[in-house]
ZASE-770290 format. One record per residue (C-alpha): x negated, y, z; residue in one letter. Coordinates in steps of 0.05 Angstrom, whole numbers, padded with zeros to 5 digits, always signed. Layout:
<vexnus>
XYZa/...
</vexnus>
This chain:
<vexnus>
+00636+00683+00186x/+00590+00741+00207x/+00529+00759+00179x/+00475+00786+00221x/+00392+00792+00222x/+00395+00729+00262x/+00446+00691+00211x/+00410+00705+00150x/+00340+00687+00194x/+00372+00626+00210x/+00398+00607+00132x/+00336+00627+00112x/+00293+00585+00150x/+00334+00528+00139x/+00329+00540+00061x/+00248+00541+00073x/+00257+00473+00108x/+00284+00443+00051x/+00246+00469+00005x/+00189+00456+00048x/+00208+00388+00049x/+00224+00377-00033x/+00154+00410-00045x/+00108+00369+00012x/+00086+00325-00050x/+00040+00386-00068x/+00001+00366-00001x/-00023+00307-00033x/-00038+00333-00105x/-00099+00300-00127x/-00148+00358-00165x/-00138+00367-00236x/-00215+00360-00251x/-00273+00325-00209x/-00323+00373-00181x/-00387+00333-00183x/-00394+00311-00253x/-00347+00255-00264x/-00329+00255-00336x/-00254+00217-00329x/-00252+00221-00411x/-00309+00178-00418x/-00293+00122-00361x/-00223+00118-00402x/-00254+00111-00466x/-00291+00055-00431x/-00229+00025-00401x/-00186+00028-00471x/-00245-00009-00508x/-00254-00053-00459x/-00172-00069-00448x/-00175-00080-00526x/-00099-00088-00540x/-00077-00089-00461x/-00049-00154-00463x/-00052-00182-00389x/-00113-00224-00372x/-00100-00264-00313x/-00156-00305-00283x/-00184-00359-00325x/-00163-00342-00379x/-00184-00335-00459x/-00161-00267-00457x/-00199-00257-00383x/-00257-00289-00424x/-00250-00234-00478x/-00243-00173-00424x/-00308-00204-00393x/-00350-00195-00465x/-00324-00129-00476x/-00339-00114-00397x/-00418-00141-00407x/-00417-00102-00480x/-00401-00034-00444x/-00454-00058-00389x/-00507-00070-00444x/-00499-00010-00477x/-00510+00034-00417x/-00574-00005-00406x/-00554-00048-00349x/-00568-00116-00352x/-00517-00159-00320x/-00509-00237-00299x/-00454-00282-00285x/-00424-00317-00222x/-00389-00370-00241x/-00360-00410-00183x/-00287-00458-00166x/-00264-00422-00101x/-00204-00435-00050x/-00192-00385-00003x/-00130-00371+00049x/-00106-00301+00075x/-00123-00289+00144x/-00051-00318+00182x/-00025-00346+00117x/-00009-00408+00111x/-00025-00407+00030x/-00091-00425-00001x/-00105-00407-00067x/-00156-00425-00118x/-00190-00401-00182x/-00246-00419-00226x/-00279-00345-00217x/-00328-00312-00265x/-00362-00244-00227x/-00395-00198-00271x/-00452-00174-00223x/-00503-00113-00249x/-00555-00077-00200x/-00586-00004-00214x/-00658-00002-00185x/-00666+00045-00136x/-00724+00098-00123x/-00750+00052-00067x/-00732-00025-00044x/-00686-00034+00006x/-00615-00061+00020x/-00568-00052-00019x/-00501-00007-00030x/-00448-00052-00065x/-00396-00022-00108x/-00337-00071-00120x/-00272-00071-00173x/-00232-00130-00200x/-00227-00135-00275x/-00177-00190-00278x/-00105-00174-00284x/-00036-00205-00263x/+00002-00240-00320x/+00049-00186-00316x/+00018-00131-00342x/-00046-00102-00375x/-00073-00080-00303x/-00100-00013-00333x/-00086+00021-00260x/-00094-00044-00221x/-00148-00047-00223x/-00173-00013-00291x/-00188+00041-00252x/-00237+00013-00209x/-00272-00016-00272x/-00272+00051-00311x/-00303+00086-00245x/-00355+00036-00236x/-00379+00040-00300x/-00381+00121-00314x/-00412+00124-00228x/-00470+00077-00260x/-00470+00116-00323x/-00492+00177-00270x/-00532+00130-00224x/-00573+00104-00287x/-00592+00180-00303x/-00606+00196-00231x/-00634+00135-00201x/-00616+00128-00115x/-00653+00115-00057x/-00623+00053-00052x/-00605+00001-00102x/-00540+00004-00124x/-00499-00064-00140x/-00441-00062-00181x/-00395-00132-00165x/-00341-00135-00227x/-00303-00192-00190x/-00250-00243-00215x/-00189-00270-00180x/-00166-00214-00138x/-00094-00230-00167x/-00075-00296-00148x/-00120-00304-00075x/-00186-00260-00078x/-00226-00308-00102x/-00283-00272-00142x/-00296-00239-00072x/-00299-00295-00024x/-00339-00327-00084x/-00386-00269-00075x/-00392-00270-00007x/-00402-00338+00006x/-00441-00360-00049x/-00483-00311-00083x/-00561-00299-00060x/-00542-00223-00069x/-00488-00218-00020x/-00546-00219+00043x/-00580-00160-00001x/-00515-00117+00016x/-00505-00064+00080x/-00459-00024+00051x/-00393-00026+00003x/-00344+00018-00032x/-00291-00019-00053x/-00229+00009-00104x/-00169-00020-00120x/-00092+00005-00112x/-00024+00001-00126x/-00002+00051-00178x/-00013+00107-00232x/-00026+00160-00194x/-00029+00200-00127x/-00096+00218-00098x/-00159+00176-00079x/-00140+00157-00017x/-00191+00127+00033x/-00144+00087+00076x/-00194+00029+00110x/-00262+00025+00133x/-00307-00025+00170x/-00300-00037+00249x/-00319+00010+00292x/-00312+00057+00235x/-00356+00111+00261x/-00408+00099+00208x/-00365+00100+00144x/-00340+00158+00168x/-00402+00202+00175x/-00413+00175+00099x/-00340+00189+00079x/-00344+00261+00117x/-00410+00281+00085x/-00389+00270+00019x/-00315+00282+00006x/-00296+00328-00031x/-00221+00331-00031x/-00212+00287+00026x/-00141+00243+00040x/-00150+00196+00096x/-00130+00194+00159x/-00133+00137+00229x/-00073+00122+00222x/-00070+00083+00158x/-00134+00053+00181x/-00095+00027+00245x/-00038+00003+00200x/-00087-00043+00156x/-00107-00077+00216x/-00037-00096+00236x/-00003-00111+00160x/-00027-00168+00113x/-00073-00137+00072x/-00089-00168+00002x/-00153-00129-00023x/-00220-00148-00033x/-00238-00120+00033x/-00210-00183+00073x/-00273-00216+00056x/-00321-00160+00060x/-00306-00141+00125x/-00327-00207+00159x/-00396-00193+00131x/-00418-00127+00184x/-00423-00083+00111x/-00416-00007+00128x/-00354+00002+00080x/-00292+00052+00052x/-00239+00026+00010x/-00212+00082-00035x/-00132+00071-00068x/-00083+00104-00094x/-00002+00093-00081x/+00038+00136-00141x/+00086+00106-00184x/+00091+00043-00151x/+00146+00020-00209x/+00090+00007-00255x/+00045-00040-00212x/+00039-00106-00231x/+00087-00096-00287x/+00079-00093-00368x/+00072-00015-00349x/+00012-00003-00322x/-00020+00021-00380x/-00070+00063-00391x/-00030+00116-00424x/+00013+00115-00359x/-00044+00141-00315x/-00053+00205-00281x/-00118+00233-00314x/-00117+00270-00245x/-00122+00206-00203x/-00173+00169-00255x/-00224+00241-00238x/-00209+00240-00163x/-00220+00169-00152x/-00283+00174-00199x/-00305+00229-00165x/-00304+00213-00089x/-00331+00150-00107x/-00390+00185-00132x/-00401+00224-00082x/-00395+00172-00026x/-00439+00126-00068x/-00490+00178-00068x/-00486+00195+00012x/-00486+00115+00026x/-00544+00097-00027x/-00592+00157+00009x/-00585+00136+00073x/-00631+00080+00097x/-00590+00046+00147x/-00527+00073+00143x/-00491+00028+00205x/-00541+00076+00239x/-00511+00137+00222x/-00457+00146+00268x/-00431+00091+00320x/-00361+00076+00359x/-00289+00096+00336x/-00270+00151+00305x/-00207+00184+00291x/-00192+00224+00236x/-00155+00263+00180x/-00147+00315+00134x/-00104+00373+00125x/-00073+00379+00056x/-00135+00356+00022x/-00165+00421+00038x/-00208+00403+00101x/-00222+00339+00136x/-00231+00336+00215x/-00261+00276+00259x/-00274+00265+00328x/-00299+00202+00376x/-00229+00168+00395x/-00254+00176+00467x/-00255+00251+00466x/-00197+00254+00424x/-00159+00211+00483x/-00184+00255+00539x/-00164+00313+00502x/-00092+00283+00492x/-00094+00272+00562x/-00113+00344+00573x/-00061+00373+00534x/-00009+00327+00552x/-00025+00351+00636x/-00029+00425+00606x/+00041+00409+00573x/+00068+00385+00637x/+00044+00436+00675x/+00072+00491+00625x/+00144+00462+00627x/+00143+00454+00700x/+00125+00518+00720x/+00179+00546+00668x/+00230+00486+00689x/+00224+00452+00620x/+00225+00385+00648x/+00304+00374+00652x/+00356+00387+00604x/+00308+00428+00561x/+00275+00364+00545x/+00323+00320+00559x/+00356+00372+00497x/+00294+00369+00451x/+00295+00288+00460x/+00375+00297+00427x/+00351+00336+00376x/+00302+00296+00345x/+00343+00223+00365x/+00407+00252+00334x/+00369+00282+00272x/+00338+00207+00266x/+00402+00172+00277x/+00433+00222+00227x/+00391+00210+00176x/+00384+00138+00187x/+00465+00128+00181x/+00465+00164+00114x/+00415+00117+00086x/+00448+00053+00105x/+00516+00094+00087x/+00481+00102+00009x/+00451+00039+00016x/+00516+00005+00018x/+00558+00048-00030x/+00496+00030-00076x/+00459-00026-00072x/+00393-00042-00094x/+00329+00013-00101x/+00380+00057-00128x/+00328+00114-00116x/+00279+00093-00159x/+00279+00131-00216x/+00281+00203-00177x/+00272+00186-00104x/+00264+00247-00081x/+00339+00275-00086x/+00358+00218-00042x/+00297+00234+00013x/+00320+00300+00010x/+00397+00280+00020x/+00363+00246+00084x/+00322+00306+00102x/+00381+00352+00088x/+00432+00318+00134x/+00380+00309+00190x/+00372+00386+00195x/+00445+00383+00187x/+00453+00345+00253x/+00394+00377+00296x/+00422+00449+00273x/+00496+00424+00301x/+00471+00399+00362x/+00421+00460+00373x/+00480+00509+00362x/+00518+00475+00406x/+00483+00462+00465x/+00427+00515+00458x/+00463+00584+00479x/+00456+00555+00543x/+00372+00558+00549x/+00327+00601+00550x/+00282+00609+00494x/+00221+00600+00530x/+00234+00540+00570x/+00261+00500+00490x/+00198+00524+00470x/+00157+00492+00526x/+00207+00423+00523x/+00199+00420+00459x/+00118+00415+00451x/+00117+00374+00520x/+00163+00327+00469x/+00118+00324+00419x/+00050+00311+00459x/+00090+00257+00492x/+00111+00225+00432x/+00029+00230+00411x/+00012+00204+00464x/+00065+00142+00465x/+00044+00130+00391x/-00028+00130+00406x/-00021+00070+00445x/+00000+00028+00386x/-00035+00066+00339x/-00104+00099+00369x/-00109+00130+00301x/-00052+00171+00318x/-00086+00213+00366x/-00112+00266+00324x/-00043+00279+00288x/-00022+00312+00354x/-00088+00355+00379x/-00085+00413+00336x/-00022+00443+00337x/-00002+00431+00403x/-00060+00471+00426x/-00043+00529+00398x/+00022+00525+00421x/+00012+00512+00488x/-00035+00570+00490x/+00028+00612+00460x/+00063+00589+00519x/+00011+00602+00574x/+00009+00671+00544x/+00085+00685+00533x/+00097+00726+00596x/+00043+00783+00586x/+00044+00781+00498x/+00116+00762+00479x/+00100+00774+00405x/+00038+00729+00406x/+00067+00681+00434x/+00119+00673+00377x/+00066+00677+00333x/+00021+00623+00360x/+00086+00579+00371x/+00105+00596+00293x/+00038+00584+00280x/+00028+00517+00309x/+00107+00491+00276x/+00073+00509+00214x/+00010+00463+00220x/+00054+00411+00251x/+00095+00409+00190x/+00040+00411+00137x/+00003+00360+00176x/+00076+00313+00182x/+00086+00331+00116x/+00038+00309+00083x/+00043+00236+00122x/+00112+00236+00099x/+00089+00250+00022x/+00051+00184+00039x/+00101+00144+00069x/+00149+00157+00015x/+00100+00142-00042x/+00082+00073-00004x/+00155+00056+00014x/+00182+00054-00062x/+00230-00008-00036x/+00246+00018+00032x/+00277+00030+00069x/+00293+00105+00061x/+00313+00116+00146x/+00240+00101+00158x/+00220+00172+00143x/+00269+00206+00193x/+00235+00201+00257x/+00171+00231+00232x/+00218+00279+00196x/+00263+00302+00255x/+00198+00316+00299x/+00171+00363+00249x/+00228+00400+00243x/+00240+00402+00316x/+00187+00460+00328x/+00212+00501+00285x/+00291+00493+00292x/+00283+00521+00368x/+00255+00578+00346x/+00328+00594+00315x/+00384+00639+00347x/+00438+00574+00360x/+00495+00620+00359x/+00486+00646+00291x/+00471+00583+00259x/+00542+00572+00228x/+00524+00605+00155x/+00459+00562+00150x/+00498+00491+00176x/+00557+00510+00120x/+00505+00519+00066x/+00463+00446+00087x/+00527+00415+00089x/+00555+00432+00013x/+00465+00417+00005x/+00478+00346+00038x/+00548+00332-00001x/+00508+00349-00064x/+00444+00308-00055x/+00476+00256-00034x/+00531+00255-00094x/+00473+00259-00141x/+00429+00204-00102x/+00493+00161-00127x/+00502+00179-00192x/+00433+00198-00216x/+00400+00127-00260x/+00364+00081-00220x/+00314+00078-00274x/+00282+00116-00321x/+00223+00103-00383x/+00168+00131-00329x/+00199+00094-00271x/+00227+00028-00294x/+00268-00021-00256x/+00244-00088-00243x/+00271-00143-00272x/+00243-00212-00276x/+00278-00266-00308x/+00264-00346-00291x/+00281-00410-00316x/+00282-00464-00253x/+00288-00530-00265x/+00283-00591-00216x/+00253-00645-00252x/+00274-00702-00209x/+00340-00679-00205x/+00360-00654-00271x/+00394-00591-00251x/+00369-00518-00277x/+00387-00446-00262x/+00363-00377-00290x/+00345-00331-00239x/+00332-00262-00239x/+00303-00213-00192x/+00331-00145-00191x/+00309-00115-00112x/+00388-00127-00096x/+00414-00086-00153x/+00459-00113-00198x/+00468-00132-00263x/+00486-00095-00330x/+00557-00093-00349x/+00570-00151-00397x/+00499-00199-00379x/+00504-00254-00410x/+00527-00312-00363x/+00567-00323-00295x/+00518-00295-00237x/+00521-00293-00161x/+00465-00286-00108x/+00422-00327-00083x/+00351-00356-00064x/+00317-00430-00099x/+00270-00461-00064x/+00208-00433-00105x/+00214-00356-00079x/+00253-00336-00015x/+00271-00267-00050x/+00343-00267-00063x/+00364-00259-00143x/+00423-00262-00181x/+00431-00340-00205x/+00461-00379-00256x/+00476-00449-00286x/+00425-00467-00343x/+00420-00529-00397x/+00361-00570-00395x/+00299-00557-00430x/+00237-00582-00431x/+00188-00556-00390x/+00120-00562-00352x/+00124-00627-00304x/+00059-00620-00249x/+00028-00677-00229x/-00012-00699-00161x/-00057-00766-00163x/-00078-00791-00090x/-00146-00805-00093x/-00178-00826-00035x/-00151-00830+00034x/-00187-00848+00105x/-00162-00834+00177x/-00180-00768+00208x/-00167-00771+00285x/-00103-00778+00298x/-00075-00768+00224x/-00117-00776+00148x/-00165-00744+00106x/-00136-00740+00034x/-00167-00725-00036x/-00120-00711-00088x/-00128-00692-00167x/-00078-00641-00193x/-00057-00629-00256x/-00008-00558-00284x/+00022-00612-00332x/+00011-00559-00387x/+00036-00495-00341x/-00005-00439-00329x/-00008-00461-00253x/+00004-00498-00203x/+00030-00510-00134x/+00028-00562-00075x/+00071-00554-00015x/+00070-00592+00041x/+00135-00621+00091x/+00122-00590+00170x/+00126-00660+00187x/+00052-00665+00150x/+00020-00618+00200x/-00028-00592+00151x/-00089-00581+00185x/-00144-00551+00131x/-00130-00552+00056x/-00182-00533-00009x/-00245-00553-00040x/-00279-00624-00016x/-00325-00616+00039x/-00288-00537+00042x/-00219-00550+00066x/-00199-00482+00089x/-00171-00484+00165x/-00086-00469+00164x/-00054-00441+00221x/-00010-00482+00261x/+00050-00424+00254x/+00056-00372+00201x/+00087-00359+00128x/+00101-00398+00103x/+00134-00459+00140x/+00107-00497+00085x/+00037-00502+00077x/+00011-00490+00004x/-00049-00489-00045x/-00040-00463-00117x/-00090-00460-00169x/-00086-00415-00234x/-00121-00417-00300x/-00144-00467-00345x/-00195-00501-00287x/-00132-00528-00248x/-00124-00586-00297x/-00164-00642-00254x/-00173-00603-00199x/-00184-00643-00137x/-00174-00622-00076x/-00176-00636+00007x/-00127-00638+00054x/-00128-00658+00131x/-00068-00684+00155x/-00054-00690+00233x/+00003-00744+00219x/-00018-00814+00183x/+00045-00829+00156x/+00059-00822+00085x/+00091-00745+00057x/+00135-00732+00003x/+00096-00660-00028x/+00133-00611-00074x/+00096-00592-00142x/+00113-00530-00176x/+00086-00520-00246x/+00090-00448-00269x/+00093-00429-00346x/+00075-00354-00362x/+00141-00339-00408x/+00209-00371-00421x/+00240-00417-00462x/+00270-00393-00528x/+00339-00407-00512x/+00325-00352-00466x/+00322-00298-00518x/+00399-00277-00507x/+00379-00254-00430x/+00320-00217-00454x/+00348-00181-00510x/+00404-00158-00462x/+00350-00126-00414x/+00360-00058-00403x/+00313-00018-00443x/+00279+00006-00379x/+00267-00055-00344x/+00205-00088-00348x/+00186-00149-00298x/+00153-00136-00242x/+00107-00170-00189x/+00116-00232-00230x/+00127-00246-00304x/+00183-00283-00339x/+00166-00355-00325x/+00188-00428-00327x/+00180-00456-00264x/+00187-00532-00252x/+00199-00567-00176x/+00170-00644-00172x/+00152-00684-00109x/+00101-00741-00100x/+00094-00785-00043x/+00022-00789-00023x/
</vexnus>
């Protein structure tokens, strides 16, 4: 093997890529310290007195109940007066088929501003899941409403500022329907800043706004101060369920920005999201945008006037933020992309130069793609979840692997020059393909493009420029890529790992052709042993540690009209300890689709729910029914409904909430949690006359104590997640 300039150039610049690649997370580093004020000690002193012991403090609750006081006590002592919401609410997710309903208490306080006026709405959930203490989700939001109105207080705004301390996110977003729909205050609001997330820590990330969002984003680019946001994930909220606050605030024409945070995902909704688990880091950055966008929103009069159609937008590692009207972004797109064409015409890129660049970055994606399933299988389960980096980089490592091979192979054939002019044709191509799905995409693929098209327009006269505006331009590429694929790994903590390769594979692509391809042999031997090695350790390493647990919930299921039970226990796919307690294989029950590891269980008593018709009169073609629930004891409750019931509206008397004819799930539903759901009676419209047969699932927060065997054998770090150990009970009535 012979070393030369252009060998150790090439090893070298592979070694940067993956070290590039294991250090991208430093693109998305959230500032150690706010820099307007924010004092993050003080909201978590708030946050631990008003958390108490951190037991969880679902909706509804005594311990909700106790949160509340100590909420109202930290509101009185600041000098706010607060009052009380208290409404029953049933509410459905836009295309869900589920309606779920909570007796909601909203904590609502209002700083005066320096003149009348509408008003800017600040909004956090206090509640908590009965999983965990809820100190990041959504403590955080708490903690920062209280220290911004500390500030506010001091330094009254333009505007008046309302703070909405809402119940119910949790189990169906109750506390803010309630709010819209209900209180006098809600037609007071223009504007909102909602915070919630999913997490311990990462930065404040502003990832929705309202629609158009031209207006929230002359507030959000006024005041931000180390800004992450970008189109795109504004895009994807649009086209995933979403299950914030803001589903209900966004019918209502409020200028908003929804700020989040995505680190750590293994403690969300789990018995670790405590407050000693946060990131100080993330507590002062969220605090501190939040500040500063409530200040630019609360001084600006009317601000839905302040800027108008869509934007698209992003930052650039935190460091600078950059917007334009989608409509000049598109036309510049289009610009570049005719430019591009032009360029690799007139240097005849448009063949097997592209036709080459197109390989690289399909066989890099297919590459890493295969050695994800390929680990996936040989381990099953998040097996990555205590260090998932090492296997990202095992993915990143064997993509460069592949596009290196294929580049040294087929690339002694082309010219430099017309790779160079393929390649960036590729990649405005690809920009402009993915900003038809995603408009938000657009901006992603503006900057460095340009400058490397004008590398190429200038390569005959200024050879050296031309590298360096080409070298230039892979650079900002990658940090901008990079940085999205920080992101995407941070939000994709269950999968699956392929998805980051195409993003991956076109980031590397700029720089890879910039490579000599016959003296690429040294650098492919060295990110082969690098791919062996990552990928050994991706399989061997713990799939959990103390700071990133595994989750495992445990449930007893019992049919009641039956008499059969089973334990169940969710794992995400991975398997059991060595010597668990009890014979186990996989499967689903009919209360959760998610597949768990099952067994045979005694019978114990548990929780039975009952479902009392109480009235019923013909509704067109099928009936209007009224029926009184009752948790039998449980925690909550459940009613699910056959197909053959056609389930036309479900909820509140006189509020039946309209269901969609086709969605998730099959089975139309309505649950109810906390103490209010004993009586409860609710509404449903039936298009079919005929008598149903409804299931009832009564849900217990905790197991019973013949259960202690399973729990004591619980790996020391694994907590439940998503849902707590529970007794869950399946009845039907015909009604």
């Amino acid at each position: 093997m012979r070393f030369d300039r252009d060998s150790w150039r090439g090893l070298a610049i592979f070694a940067l890529l993956i070290a590039a690649f294991a250090l991208k997370g430093a693109l998305i580093a959230p500032p150690r310290t706010p820099e307007n004020g924010f004092d993050t000690r003080r909201a978590l002193e708030r946050l631990q007195r008003i958390q108490g012991d951190q037991k969880p403090h679902p909706v509804d609750t005594a311990a909700d109940d106790d949160t509340r006081d100590r909420l109202i006590a930290e509101l009185n002592a600041l000098g706010i007066p607060s009052r009380i919401q208290e409404v029953e609410d049933c509410s459905g997710f836009p295309k869900s088929r589920v309606v779920s309903c909570s007796r909601v208490r909203n904590v609502i306080a209002t700083i005066p501003g320096t003149s009348p006026g509408k008003h800017l709405l600040l909004s956090a959930h206090y509640d908590s899941t009965p999983t965990g203490p809820g100190a990041g989700d959504d403590g955080i939001g708490v903690a920062t409403l209280l220290e911004v109105a500390s500030i506010l207080k001091a330094s009254p705004p333009p505007r008046p500022v309302t703070l909405l301390f809402n119940e119910g996110e949790e189990y169906g977003l109750n506390g803010a329907a309630a709010f819209v729909h209900h209180d006098p205050e809600a037609k007071q609001v223009d504007s909102l800043i909602n915070i919630d997330g999913r997490g311990v820590s990462g930065p404040a990330l502003m990832h929705e706004t309202s629609d158009p969002d031209g207006a929230a984003i002359a507030a959000y680019a006024s005041s931000a101060l180390r800004p992450y946001a970008n189109s795109i994930s504004t895009d994807f909220a649009k086209l995933i369920p979403n299950s914030t606050d803001v589903v209900f605030y966004k019918p209502a024409g409020w200028t908003l920005l929804n700020y989040g945070w995505l680190g750590n995902e293994t403690r969300y909704h789990s018995p670790g999201d405590r407050i000693d688990a946060l990131d100080r880091a993330t507590v002062g950055h969220i605090g501190g945008e939040v500040l500063a966008a409530a200040r630019a929103l609360a001084s600006v009069r009317d601000p839905a006037n302040a800027g108008s159609g869509r934007v698209v937008f992003t930052d650039i590692a935190g460091r600078a933020f950059i917007h334009l009207p989608l409509t000049i972004a598109a036309v510049l797109l289009g610009l570049l992309l005719i430019a591009a064409l032009v360029l690799a015409w007139r240097r005849k890129a448009l063949g097997k130069p592209l036709l080459v660049a197109f390989g690289l970055v399909v066989a890099g994606s297919a590459g890493g793609s295969i050695l994800g399933i390929v680990l996936s299988l040989a381990r099953p389960g998040d097996f990555w979840r205590a260090y998932p980096l090492i296997a990202y980089l095992a993915l990143y490592a064997v993509l460069l692997l592949v596009m290196g091979a294929l580049w040294a192979r087929v690339g002694r054939q082309l010219d430099r020059a017309r790779m160079r002019s393929a390649s960036w044709l590729l990649v405005v191509l690809l920009g402009a393909a993915a900003s038809f799905a995603l408009p938000g995409a657009t901006i992603f693929f503006l900057l460095a493009p340009a400058i490397a098209l004008v590398g190429i327009l200038i390569e005959e006269r200024n050879p050296m420029g031309a590298t360096i505006l080409a070298l230039a331009a892979a650079v900002l590429q990658f940090v901008m890529f990079g940085e999205m694929l920080a992101l995407i790994e941070m939000l994709l903590i269950d999968g699956p790992l392929w998805a980051v390769t195409p993003l991956a594979a076109l980031a590397a692509l700029p720089i890879l052709i910039e490579l000599e391809p016959a003296r690429l042999r040294p650098a492919l031997g060295v990110t082969a042993l690098a791919t062996l090695g990552l990928s050994a350790a991706a399989l061997a390493i713990p799939r959990a540690s103390d700071e990133r647990p595994l989750g495992m919930s445990i449930d007893y299921y019992r049919e009641a009209n039956v008499g059969t039970a089973n334990w169940a226990i969710a794992t995400k796919q991975a398997p059991l300890p060595d010597n668990y307690p009890g014979r186990w294989s996989r499967g689903t029950l009919p209360y959760n689709g998610r597949t768990r590891w099952i067994s045979k269980a005694p019978l114990f008593p548990s929780p039975v729910a009952m479902a009392k018709l109480v009235s019923s009169e013909p509704a067109g073609k099928g009936r209007r029914i009224r029926i009184a629930l009752s948790p039998g004891g449980a925690n909550s409750v459940a009613i699910r409904f056959p197909e053959s019931a056609q389930v036309i509206a479900i909820g509140l008397p006189g509020q039946a909430v309209p269901v969609p004819t086709e969605g998730e799930p099959a089975k139309p539903a309505l649950r109810c949690t906390g103490r209010s759901c004993e009586g409860l009676v609710i509404e449903a419209v039936l298009g079919n006359a005929r008598p149903v047969t409804a299931e009832l699932y009564s849900t217990r927060f905790g197991l019973p104590p013949e259960a202690a065997p399973l729990i004591a054998a619980r790996p020391r770090n694994a907590i439940p997640q998503y849902a707590p150990d529970s007794t869950i009970t399946r009845s039907h009535e015909k009604l």
